[in-house]
MARGUDREN-381020 format. One record per residue (C-alpha): residue number from 0; x negated, y negated, z negated. Coordinates in steps of 0.2 Angstrom, whole numbers, plus 5000, padded with zeros to 4 digits. Example, Ala and Ser with C-alpha at 12.3 -4.5 7.8 and 13.67 -1.06 7.14 Angstrom:
<rs>
{resi 0, px 4938, py 5022, pz 4961}
{resi 1, px 4932, py 5005, pz 4964}
</rs>
This chain:
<rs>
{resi 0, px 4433, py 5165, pz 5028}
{resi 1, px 4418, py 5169, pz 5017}
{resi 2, px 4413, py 5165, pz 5002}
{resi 3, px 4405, py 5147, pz 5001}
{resi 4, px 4412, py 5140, pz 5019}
{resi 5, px 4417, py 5123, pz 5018}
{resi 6, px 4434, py 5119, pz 5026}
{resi 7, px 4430, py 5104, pz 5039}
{resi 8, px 4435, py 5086, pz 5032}
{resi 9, px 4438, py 5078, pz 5050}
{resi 10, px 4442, py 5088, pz 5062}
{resi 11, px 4448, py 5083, pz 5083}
{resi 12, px 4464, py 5090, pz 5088}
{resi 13, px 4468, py 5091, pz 5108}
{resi 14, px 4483, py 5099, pz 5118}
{resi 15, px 4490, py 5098, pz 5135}
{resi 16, px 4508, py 5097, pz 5139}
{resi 17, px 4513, py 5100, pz 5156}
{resi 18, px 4512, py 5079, pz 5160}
{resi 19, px 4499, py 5075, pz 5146}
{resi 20, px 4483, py 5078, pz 5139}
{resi 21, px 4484, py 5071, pz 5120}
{resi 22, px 4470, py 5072, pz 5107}
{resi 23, px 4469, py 5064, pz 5088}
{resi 24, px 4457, py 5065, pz 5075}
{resi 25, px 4460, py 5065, pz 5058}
{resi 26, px 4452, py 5066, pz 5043}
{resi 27, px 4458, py 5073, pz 5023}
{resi 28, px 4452, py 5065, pz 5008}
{resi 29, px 4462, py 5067, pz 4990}
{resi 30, px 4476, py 5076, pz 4999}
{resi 31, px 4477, py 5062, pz 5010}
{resi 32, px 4477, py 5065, pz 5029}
{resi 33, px 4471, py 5050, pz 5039}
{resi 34, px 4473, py 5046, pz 5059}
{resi 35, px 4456, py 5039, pz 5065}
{resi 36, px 4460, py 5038, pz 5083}
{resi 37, px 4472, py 5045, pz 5097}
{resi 38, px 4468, py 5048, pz 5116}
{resi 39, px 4480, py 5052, pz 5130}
{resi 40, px 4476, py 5054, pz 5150}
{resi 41, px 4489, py 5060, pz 5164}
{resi 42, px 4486, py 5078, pz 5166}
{resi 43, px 4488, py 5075, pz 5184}
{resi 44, px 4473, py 5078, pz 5196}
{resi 45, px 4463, py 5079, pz 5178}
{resi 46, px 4453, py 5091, pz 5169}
{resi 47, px 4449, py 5096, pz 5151}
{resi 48, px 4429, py 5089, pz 5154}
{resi 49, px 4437, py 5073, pz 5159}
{resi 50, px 4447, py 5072, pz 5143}
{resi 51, px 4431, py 5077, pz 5133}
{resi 52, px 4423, py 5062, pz 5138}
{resi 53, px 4438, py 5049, pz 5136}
{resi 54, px 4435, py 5060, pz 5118}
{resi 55, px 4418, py 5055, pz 5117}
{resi 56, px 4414, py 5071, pz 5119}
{resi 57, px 4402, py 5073, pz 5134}
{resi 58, px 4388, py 5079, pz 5140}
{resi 59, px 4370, py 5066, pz 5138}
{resi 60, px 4359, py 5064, pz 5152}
{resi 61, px 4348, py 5079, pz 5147}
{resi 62, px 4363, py 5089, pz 5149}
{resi 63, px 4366, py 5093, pz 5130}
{resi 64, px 4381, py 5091, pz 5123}
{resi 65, px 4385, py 5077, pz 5110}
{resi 66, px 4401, py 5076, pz 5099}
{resi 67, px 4407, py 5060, pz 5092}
{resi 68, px 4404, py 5063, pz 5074}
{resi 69, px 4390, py 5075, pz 5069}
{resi 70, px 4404, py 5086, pz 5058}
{resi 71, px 4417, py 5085, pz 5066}
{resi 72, px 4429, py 5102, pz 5069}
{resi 73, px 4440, py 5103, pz 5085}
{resi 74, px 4454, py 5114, pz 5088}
{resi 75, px 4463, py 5117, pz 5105}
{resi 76, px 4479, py 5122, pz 5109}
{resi 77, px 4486, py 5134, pz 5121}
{resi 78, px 4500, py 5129, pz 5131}
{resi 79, px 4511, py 5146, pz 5129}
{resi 80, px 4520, py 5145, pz 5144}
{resi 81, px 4510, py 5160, pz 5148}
{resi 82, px 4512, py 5169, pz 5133}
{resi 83, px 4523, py 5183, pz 5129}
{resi 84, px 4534, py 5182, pz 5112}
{resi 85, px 4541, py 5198, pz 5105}
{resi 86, px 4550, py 5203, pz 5089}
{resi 87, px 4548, py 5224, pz 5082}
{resi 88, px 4553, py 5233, pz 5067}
{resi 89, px 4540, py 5244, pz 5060}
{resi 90, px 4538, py 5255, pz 5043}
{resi 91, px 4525, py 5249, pz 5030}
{resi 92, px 4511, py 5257, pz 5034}
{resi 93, px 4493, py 5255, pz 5032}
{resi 94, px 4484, py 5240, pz 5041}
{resi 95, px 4475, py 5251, pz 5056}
{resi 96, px 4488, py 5261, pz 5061}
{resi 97, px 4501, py 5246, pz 5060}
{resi 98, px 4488, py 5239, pz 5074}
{resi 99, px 4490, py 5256, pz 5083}
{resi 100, px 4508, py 5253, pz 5083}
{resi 101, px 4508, py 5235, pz 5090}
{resi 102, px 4497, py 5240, pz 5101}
{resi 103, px 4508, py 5252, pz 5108}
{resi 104, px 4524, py 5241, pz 5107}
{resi 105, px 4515, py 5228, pz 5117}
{resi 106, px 4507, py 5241, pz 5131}
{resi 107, px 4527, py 5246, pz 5134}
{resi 108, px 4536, py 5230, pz 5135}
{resi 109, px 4520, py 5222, pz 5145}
{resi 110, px 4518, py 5229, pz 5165}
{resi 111, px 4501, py 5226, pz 5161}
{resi 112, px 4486, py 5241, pz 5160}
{resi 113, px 4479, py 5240, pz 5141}
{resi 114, px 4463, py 5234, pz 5146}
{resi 115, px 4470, py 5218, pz 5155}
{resi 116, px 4481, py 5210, pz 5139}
{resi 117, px 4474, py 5203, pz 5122}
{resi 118, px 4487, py 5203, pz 5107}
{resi 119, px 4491, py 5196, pz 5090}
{resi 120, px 4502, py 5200, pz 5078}
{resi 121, px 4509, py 5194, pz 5060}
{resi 122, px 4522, py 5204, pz 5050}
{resi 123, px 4535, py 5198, pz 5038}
{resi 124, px 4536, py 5204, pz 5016}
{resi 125, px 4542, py 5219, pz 5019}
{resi 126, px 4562, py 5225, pz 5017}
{resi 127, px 4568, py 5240, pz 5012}
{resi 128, px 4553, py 5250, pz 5019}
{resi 129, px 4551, py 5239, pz 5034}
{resi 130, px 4543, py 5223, pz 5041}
{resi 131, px 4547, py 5213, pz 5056}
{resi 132, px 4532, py 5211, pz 5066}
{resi 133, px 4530, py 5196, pz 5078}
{resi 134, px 4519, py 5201, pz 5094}
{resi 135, px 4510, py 5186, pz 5105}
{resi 136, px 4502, py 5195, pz 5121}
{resi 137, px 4494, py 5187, pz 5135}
{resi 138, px 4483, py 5190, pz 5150}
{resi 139, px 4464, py 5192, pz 5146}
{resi 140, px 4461, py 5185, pz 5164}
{resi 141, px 4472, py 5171, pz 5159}
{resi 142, px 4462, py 5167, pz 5142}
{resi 143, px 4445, py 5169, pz 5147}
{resi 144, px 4451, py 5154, pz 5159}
{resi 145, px 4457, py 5143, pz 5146}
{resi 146, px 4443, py 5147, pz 5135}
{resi 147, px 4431, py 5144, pz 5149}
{resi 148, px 4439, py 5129, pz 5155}
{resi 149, px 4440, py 5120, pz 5136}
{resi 150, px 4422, py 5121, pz 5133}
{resi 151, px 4418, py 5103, pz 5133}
{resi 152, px 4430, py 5101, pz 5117}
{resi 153, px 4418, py 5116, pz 5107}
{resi 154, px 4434, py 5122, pz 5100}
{resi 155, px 4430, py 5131, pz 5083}
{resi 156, px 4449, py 5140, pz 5085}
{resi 157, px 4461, py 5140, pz 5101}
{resi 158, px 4479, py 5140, pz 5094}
{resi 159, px 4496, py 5141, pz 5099}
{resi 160, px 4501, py 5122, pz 5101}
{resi 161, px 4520, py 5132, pz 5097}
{resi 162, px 4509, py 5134, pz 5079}
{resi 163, px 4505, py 5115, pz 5080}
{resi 164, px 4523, py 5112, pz 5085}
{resi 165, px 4530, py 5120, pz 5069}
{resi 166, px 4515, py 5114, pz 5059}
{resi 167, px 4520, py 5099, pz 5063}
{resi 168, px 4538, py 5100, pz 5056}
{resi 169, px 4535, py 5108, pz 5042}
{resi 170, px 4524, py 5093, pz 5036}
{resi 171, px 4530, py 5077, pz 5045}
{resi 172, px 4548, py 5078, pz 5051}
{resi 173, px 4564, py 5077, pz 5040}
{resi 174, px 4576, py 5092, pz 5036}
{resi 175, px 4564, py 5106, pz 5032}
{resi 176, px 4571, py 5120, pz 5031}
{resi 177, px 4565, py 5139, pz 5026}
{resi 178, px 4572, py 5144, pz 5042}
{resi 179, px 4576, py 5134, pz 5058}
{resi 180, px 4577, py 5133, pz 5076}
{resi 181, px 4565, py 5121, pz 5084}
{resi 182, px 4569, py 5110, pz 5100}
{resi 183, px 4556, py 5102, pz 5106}
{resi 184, px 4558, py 5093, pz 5121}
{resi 185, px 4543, py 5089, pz 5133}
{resi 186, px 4542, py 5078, pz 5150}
{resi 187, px 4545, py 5094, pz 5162}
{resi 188, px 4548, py 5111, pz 5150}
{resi 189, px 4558, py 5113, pz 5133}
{resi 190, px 4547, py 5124, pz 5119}
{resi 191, px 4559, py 5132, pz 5108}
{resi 192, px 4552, py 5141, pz 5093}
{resi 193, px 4559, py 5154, pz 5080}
{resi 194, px 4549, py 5146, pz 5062}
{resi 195, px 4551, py 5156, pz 5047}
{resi 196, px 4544, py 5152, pz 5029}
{resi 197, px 4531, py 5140, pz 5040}
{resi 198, px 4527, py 5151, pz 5052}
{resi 199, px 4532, py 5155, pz 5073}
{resi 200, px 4543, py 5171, pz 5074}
{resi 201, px 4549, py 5169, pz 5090}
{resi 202, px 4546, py 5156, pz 5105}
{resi 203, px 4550, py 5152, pz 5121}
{resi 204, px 4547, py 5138, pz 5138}
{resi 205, px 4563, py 5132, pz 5146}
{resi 206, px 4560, py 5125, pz 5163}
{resi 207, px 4570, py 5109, pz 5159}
{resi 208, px 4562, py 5094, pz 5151}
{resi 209, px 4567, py 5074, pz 5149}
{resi 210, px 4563, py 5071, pz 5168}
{resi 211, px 4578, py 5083, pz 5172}
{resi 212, px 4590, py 5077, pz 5156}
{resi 213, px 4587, py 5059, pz 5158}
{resi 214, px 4578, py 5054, pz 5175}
{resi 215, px 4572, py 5038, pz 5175}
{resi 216, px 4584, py 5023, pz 5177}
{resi 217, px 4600, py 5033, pz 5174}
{resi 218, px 4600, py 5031, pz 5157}
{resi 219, px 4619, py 5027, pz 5157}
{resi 220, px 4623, py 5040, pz 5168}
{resi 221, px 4635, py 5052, pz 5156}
{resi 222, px 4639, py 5060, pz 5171}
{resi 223, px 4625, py 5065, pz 5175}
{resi 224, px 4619, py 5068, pz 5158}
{resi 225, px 4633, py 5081, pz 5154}
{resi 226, px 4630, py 5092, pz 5170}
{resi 227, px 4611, py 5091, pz 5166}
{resi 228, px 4614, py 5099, pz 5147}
{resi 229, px 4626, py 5110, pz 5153}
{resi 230, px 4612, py 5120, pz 5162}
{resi 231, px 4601, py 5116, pz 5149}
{resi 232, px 4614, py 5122, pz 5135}
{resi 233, px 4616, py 5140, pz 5146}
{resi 234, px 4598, py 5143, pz 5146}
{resi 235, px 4596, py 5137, pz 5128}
{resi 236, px 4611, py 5150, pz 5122}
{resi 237, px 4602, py 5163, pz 5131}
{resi 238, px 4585, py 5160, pz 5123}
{resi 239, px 4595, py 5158, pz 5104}
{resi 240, px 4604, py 5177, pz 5108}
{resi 241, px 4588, py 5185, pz 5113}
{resi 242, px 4580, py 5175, pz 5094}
{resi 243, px 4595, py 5186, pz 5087}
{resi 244, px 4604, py 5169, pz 5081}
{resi 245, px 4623, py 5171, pz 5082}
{resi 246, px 4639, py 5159, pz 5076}
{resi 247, px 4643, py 5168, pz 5063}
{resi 248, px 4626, py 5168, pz 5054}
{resi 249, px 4616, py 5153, pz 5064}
{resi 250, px 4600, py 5145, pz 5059}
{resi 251, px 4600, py 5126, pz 5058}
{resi 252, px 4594, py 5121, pz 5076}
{resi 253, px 4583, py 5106, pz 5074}
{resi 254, px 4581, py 5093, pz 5089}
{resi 255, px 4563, py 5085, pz 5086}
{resi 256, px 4564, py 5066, pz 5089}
{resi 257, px 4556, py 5051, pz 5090}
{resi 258, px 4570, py 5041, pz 5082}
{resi 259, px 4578, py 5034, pz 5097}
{resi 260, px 4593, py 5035, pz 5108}
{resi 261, px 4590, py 5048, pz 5123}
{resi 262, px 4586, py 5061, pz 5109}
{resi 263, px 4602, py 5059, pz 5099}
{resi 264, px 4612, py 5056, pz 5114}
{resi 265, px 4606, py 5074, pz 5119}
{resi 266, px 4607, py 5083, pz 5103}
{resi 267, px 4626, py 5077, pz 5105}
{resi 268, px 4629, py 5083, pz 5121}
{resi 269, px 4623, py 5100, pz 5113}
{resi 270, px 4636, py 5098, pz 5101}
{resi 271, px 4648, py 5096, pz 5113}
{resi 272, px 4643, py 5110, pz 5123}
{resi 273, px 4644, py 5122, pz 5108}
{resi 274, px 4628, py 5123, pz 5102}
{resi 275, px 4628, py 5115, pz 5085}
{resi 276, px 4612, py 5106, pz 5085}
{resi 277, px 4605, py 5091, pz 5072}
{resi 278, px 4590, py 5079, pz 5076}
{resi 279, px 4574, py 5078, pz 5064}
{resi 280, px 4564, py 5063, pz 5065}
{resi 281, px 4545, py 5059, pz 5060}
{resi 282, px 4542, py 5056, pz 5040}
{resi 283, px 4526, py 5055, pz 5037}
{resi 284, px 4522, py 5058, pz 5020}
{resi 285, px 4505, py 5059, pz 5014}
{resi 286, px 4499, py 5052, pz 5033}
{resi 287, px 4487, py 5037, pz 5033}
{resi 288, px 4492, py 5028, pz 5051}
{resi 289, px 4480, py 5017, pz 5059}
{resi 290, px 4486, py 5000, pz 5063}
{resi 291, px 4499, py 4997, pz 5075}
{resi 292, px 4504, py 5018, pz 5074}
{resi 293, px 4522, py 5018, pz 5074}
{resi 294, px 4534, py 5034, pz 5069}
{resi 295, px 4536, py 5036, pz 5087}
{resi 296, px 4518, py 5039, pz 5090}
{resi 297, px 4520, py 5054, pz 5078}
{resi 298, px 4533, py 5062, pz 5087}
{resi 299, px 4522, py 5059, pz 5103}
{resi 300, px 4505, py 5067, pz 5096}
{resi 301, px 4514, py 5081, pz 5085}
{resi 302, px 4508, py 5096, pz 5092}
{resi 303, px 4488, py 5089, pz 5092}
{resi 304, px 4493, py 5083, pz 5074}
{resi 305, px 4500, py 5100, pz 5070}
{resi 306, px 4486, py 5110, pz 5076}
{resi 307, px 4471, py 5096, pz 5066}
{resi 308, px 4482, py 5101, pz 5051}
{resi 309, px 4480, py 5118, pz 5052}
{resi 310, px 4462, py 5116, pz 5056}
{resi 311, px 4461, py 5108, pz 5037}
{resi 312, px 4468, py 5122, pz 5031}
{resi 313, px 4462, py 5141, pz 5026}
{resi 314, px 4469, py 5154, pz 5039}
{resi 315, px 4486, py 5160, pz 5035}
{resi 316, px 4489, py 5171, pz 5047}
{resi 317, px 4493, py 5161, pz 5061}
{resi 318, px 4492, py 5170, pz 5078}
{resi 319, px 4474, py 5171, pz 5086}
{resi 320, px 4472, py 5178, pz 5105}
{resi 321, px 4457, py 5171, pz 5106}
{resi 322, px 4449, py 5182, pz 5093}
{resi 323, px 4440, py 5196, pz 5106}
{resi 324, px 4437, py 5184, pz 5118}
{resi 325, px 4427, py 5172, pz 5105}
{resi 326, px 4418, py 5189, pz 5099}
{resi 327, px 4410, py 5194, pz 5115}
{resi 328, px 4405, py 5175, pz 5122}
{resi 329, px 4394, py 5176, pz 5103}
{resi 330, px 4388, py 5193, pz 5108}
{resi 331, px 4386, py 5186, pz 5125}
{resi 332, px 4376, py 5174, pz 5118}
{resi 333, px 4366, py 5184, pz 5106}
{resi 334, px 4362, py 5196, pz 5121}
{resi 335, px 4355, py 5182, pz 5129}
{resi 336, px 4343, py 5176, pz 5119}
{resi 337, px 4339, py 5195, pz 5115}
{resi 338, px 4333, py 5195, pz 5134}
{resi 339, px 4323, py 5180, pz 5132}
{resi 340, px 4313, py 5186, pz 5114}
{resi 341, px 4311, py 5204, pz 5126}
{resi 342, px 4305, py 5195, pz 5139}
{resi 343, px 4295, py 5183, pz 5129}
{resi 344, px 4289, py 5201, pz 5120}
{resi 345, px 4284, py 5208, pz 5139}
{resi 346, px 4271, py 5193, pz 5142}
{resi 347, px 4264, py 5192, pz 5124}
{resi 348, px 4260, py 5211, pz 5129}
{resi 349, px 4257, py 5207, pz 5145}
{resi 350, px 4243, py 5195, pz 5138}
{resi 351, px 4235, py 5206, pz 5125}
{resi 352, px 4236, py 5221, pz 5137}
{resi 353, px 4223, py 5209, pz 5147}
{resi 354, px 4216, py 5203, pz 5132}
{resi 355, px 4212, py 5221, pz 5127}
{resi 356, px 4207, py 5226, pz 5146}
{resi 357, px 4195, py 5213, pz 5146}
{resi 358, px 4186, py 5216, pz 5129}
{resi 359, px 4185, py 5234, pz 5134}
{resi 360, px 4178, py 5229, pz 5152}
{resi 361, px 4163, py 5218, pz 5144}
{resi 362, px 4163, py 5234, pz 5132}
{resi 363, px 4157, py 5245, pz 5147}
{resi 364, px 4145, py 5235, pz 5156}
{resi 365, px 4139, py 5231, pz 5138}
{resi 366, px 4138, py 5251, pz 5138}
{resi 367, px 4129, py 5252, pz 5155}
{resi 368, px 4117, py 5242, pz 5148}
{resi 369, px 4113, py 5253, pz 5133}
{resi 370, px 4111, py 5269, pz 5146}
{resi 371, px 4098, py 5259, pz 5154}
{resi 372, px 4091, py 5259, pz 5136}
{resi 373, px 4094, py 5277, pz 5132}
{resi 374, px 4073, py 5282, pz 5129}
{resi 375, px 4074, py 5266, pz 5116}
{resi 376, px 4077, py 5272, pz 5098}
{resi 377, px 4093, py 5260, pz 5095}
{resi 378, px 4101, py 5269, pz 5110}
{resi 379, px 4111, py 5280, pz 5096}
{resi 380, px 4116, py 5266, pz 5087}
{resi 381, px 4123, py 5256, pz 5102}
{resi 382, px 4132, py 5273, pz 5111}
{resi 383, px 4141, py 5272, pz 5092}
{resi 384, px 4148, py 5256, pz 5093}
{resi 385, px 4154, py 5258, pz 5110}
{resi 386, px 4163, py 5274, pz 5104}
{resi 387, px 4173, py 5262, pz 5091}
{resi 388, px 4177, py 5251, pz 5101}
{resi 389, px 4184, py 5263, pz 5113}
{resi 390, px 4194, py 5267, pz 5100}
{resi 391, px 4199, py 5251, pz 5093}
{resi 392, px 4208, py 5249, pz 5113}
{resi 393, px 4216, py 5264, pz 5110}
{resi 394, px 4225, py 5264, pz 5097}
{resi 395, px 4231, py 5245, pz 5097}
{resi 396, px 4250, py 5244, pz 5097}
{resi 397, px 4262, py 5245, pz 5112}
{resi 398, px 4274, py 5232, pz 5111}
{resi 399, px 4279, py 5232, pz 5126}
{resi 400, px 4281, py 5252, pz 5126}
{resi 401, px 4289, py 5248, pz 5109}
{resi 402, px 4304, py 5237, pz 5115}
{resi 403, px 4307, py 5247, pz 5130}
{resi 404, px 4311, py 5261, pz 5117}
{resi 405, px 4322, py 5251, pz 5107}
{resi 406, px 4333, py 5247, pz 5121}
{resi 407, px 4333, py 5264, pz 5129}
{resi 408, px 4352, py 5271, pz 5130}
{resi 409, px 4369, py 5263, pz 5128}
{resi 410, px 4369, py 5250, pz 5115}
{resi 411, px 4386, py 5243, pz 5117}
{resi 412, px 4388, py 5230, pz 5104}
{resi 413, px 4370, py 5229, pz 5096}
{resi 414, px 4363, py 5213, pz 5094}
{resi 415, px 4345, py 5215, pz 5086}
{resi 416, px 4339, py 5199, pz 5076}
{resi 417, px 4322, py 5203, pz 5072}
{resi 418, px 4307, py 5217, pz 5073}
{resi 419, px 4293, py 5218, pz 5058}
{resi 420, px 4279, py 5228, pz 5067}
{resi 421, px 4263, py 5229, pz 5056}
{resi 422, px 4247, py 5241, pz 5057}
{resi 423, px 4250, py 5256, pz 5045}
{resi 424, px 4270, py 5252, pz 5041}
{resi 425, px 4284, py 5258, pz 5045}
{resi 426, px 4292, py 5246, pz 5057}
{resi 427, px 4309, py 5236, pz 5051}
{resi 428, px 4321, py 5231, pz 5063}
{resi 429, px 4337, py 5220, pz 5060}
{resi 430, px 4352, py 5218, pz 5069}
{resi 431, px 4371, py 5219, pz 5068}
{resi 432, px 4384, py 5230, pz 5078}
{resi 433, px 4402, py 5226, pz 5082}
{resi 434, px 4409, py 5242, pz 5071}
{resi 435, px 4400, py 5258, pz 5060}
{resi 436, px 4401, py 5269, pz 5076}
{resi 437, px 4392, py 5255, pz 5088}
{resi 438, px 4378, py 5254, pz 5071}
{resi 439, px 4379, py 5275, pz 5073}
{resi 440, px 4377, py 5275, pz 5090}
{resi 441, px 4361, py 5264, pz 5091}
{resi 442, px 4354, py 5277, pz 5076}
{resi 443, px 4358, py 5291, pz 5087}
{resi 444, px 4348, py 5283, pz 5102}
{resi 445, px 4334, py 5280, pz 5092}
{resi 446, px 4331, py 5297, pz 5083}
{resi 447, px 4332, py 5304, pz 5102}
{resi 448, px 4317, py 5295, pz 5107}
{resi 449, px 4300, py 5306, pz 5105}
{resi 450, px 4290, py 5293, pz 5098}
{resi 451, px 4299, py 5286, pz 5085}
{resi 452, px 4302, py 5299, pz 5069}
{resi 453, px 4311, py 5297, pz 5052}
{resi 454, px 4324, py 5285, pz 5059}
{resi 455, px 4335, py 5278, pz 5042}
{resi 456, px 4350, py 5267, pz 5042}
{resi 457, px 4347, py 5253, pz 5028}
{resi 458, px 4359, py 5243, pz 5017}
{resi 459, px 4373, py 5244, pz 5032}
{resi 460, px 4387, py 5228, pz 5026}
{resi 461, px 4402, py 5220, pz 5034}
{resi 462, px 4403, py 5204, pz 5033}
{resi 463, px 4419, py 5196, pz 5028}
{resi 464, px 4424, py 5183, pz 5040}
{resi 465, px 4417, py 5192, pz 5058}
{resi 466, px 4418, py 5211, pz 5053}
{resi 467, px 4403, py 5215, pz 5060}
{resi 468, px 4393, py 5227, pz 5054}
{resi 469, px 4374, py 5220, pz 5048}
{resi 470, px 4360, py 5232, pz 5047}
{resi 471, px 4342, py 5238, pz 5044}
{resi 472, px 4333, py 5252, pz 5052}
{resi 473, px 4315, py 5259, pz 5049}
{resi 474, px 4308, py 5271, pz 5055}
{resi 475, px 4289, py 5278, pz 5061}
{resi 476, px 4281, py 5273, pz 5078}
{resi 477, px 4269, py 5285, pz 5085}
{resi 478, px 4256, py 5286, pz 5074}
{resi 479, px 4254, py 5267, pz 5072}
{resi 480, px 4266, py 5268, pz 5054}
{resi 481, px 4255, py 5283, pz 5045}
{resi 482, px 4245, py 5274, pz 5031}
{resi 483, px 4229, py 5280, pz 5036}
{resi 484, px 4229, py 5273, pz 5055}
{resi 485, px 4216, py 5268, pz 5062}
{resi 486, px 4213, py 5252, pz 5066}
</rs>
């Protein structure tokens, strides 16, 4: 975050579960968080545009987009039944080559070439030397999808909802606990989640949700009940052994719950089927509830309230797969409206080209009229001012040439935000690059060009929040730059 940002003050939260799409917005003032509103639609046979607009958010009859409030955030999460959750052990070592390693430990455990998957990563205080890293990996395909498909919400961040999830806990559910084993039971699938010190270490989708525990209308059905958590207390154990949690040293496993019956009646059939585990229920503290908001409603929108949480806060390392992605959709975006200033450059040439072809055209049949002249004594006099204005047309600037020069070579990454091209000047461009070799690369290209001379790099600086690289470059242009040019 750079120096001066503002953190957002009301911010829209929106996440989809396999049977729900649920979406709140909250707003902070004094430490105090506030629910405005909630929104909820059946995720079947609906889409993330169709939830924007029950969010207000939609697009107006000109086809620009309008959000509610004119300041509000929003923050989506990302259902991680499709992401990949990995635990390594790694020596301290510098920041850069600790990427290089998780980079390499992701490539192994994924079947995936490099070039398909994005990663994200967070490592523990180190121990004795070492750190315990916590890997996310995912399809690029996959993301680019998501990211593409939530574009009616203007998310300022896509996050985890498992973040939300533990988020969520940390701040509005009983018995917190450093470290913990979350349960947290959806409509169709089961998101378990490793949380350490606040943070996710570890998660993981089980394909068995309330519809399977407790179907509808069999409520009483221990029976039934008790084969169903069987299977779910199997695949549970299996999830818990791969977390590394053991019975000799366990963590505190955690049922999140609305308060009721069903919950508790299957956190004690875990118990019974050896798997110690304890309910937490919604306690909201510091949480301003809109009328008619029961505790149960908290328990219903706590991944959406999660995420709006983090949103209010600074980043603290929570896991971003979206970072790349978000990257080049900007430079996508920036290279876009670099085409449209090059091509509005290629008719503004285009017109003084004309302009120029048609002063030097009345120029010549003004000259044709002096030759009829030639025995008069003013005949010098005219052949002279023809001769300058000649001159005048050849030696106006190419802007056209000059932008076709600029662009010349492989400018990955290069994003030019403006051109200062003045008579006798050198000429001044600005722009920004992706890294220091990208802002190299560009000089290279340019210094390879015959009609540019005395290329030079100025004031090159990072800035803090997108790491890119801004930029100044000036250098001569044929012989419009030299002081003495004529005009």
């Amino acid at each position: 975050m750079t120096k001066g940002e503002r953190m957002p003050h009301v911010v829209i939260a929106a996440a989809k579960d396999d049977a729900q799409f649920k979406a709140v917005e909250v707003r902070k003032q004094d430490n105090v968080v506030e629910v405005l509103w909630t929104r909820s639609l059946p995720a079947d046979g609906q889409t993330w545009t169709a939830f924007a607009a029950a969010c207000g958010i939609a697009p107006s009859r000109d086809g620009h987009d309008k959000a509610p409030r004119k300041h509000a955030a929003s923050v989506v999460g990302l259902d991680s039944t499709g992401v990949a959750f990995y635990r390594v052990t790694a020596p301290v070592v510098e920041q850069q080559e600790m990427a290089s390693i998780v980079r390499m430990q992701a490539e192994s455990l994924l079947p995936l070439p490099p070039d398909q998957i994005e990663v994200a990563w967070r490592a523990t205080p180190s121990t004795n030397g070492n750190v315990d890293i916590t890997i996310a990996a995912a399809r690029r395909e996959y993301l680019h999808k998501f990211a593409g498909s939530v574009h009616d919400f203007h998310p300022g961040r896509i996050v985890l909802s498992c973040e939300g999830i533990a988020k969520a806990w940390q701040s509005l559910f009983s018995d917190r606990q450093r470290e913990a084993l979350l349960v947290s039971i959806g409509a169709q699938n089961t998101q378990v989640c490793l949380v350490q010190d606040g943070l996710v270490a570890q998660a993981a989708v089980l394909g068995t949700g309330m519809a399977h525990l407790m179907p509808p209308g069999d409520l009483t059905a221990e029976t039934q009940l008790a084969d169903a958590v069987e299977w779910f207390a199997q695949d549970l154990r299996t999830v818990l052994g791969s977390f590394g949690w053991s019975e000799a040293m366990p963590w505190p496993i955690l049922v999140l719950s609305d308060g009721g019956q069903v919950i508790r009646r299957i956190a004690e059939a875990l118990n019974e089927a050896g798997i110690p585990a304890k309910i937490s229920v919604p306690e909201a503290r510091n949480l301003r509830l809109p009328s008619g908001f029961k505790m149960q409603d908290i328990y219903d929108y706590r991944t959406p309230l999660g995420l709006s949480l983090i949103a209010l806060e600074k980043p603290s390392g929570v896991l971003n797969l979206f970072e790349r992605i978000a990257e080049e959709r900007e430079q996508e975006k920036a290279s876009s409206a670099w085409r449209s200033v090059i091509l509005a450059g290629a008719i503004a040439a285009a017109a003084m080209i004309a302009l120029i072809a048609t002063v030097y055209l009345t120029d010549v049949a003004g000259a044709n009229r002096w030759t009829a002249l030639v025995a008069r004594p003013d005949f010098e006099a005219a052949r002279q001012h023809q001769a300058l204005l000649k001159t005048v047309a050849r030696h106006r600037p190419d802007v056209l040439d000059l932008l076709t020069t600029l662009n010349a070579g492989k400018n990955d990454g290069i994003v030019l935000d403006s051109l200062h091209f003045k008579k006798g000047q050198v000429v001044t461009v600005i722009g920004q690059a992706g890294n220091t070799e990208q802002m190299w690369g560009f000089e290279k290209n340019l210094r390879a060009q015959k009609d540019l001379t005395n290329v030079v790099i100025v004031n090159p600086t990072q800035d803090n929040k997108t790491k890119k690289v801004k930029f100044t470059i000036t250098f001569s242009y044929k012989g419009f730059s030299k002081k003495d040019a004529v005009l």
